[in-house]
C-alpha positions in Angstrom: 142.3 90.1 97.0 142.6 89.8 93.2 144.6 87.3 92.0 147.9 88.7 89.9 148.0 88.0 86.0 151.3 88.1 84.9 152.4 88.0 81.1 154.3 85.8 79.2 156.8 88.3 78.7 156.7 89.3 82.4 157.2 85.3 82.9 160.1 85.8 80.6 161.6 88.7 82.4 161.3 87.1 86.0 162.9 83.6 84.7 166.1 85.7 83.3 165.9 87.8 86.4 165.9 84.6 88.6 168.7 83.4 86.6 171.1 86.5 86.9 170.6 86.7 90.5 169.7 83.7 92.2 166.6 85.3 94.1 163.4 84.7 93.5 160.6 86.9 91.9 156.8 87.0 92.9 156.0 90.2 90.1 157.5 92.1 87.7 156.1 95.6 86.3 157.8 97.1 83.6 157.7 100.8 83.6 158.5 102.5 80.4 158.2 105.7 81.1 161.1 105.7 83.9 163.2 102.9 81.9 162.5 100.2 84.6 162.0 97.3 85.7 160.2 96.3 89.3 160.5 92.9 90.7 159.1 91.8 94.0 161.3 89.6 95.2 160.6 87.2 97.7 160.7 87.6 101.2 164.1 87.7 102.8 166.0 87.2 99.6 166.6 91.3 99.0 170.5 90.2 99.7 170.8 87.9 97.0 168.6 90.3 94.5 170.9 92.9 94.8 174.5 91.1 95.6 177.8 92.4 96.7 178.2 95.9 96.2 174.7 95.8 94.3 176.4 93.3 91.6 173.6 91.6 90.7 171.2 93.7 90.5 173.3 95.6 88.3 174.5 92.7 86.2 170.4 91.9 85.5 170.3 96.1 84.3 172.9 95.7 81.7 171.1 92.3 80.6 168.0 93.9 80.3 169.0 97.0 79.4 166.8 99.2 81.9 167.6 100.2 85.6 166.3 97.0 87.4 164.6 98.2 91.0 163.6 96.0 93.8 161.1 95.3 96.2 161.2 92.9 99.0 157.3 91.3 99.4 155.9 91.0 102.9 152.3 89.5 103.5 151.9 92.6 105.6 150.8 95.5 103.3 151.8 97.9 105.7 155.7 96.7 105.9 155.4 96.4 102.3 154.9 99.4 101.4 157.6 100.5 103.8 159.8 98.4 101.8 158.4 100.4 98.7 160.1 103.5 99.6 163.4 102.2 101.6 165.3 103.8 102.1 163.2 105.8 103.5 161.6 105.7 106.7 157.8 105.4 106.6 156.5 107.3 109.7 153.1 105.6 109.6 150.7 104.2 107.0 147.2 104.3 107.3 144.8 103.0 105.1 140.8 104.7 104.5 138.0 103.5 102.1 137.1 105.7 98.8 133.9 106.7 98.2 134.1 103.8 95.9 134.9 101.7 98.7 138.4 101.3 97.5 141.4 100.8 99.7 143.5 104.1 100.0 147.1 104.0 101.7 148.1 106.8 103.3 152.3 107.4 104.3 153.7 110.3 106.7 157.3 111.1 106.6 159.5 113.1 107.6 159.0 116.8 106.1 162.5 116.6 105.1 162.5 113.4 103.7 159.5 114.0 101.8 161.2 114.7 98.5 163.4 111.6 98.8 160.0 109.5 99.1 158.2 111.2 96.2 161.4 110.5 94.0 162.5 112.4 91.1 159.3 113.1 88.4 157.2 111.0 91.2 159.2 107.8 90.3 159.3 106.1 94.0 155.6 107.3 94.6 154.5 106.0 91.4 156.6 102.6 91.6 154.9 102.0 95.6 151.3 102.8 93.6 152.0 100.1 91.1 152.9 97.3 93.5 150.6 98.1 96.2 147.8 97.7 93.5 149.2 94.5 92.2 149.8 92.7 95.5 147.1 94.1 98.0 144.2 96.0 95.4 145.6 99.1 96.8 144.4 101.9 94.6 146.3 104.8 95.6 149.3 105.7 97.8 149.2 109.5 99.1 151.1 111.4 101.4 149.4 112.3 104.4 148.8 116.4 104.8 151.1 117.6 107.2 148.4 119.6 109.0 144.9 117.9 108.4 142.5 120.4 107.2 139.6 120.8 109.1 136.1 120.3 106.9 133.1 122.5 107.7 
């Protein structure tokens, strides 16, 4: 497991984050291209992250001035990337080497709930590849086929 380098900026962003809601951070990535913020916030502290009626989680938004999105961390890689995509139910997760010998996860969902997952542009898909990578070395999330192929 590779140890996470966060910047001084990223330092930065997690102390103000900490401040404005109360809940402590393990990571932040900043993703430009969506306009975001992620923070993995520390195990069973999701309620304070996000507040009453999502008040804090909003107040840290207009302070930063980027949607601010939030991921609970579990030590289990497999309920974390659950958390990942809430709120949408994770089927199963499965993980298989690269040729590389890289860790790839794979998520089934629900057909219908497959658009939901993926997220407008790919945002939720991209945002569980990000973390997963940072926290477990994970280099890829996929969706599982919904028929597997069969190779000749």
């Amino acid at each position: 497991m590779g140890e996470i380098t966060i910047s001084e900026d990223d330092m930065r962003l997690i102390a103000q984050f900490e401040n404005l809601t109360g809940a402590g951070a393990r990571d932040c990535v900043v993703d430009e291209k969506f306009s975001r913020i992620l923070f993995v916030i520390n195990p069973g502290e999701m309620g304070l992250a996000i507040g009453k009626k999502g008040a804090r989680v909003k107040k840290a938004s207009d302070a930063f001035g980027k949607k601010v999105e939030v991921v609970e961390y579990n030590p289990d890689k497999v309920q974390f990337l659950r958390n990942c995509f809430l709120p949408v139910q994770i089927q199963t997760v499965t993980f298989e080497q690269n040729e590389e010998g890289d860790e790839v996860a794979y998520i089934e969902v629900q057909p219908k709930e497959r658009g939901l997952a993926i997220g407008k542009e790919g945002k939720n898909i991209i945002k569980a590849k990000k973390l997963a990578f940072r926290q477990f070395d994970i280099v890829n999330v996929e969706f599982k086929q919904e028929e597997e192929e069969i190779e000749e």
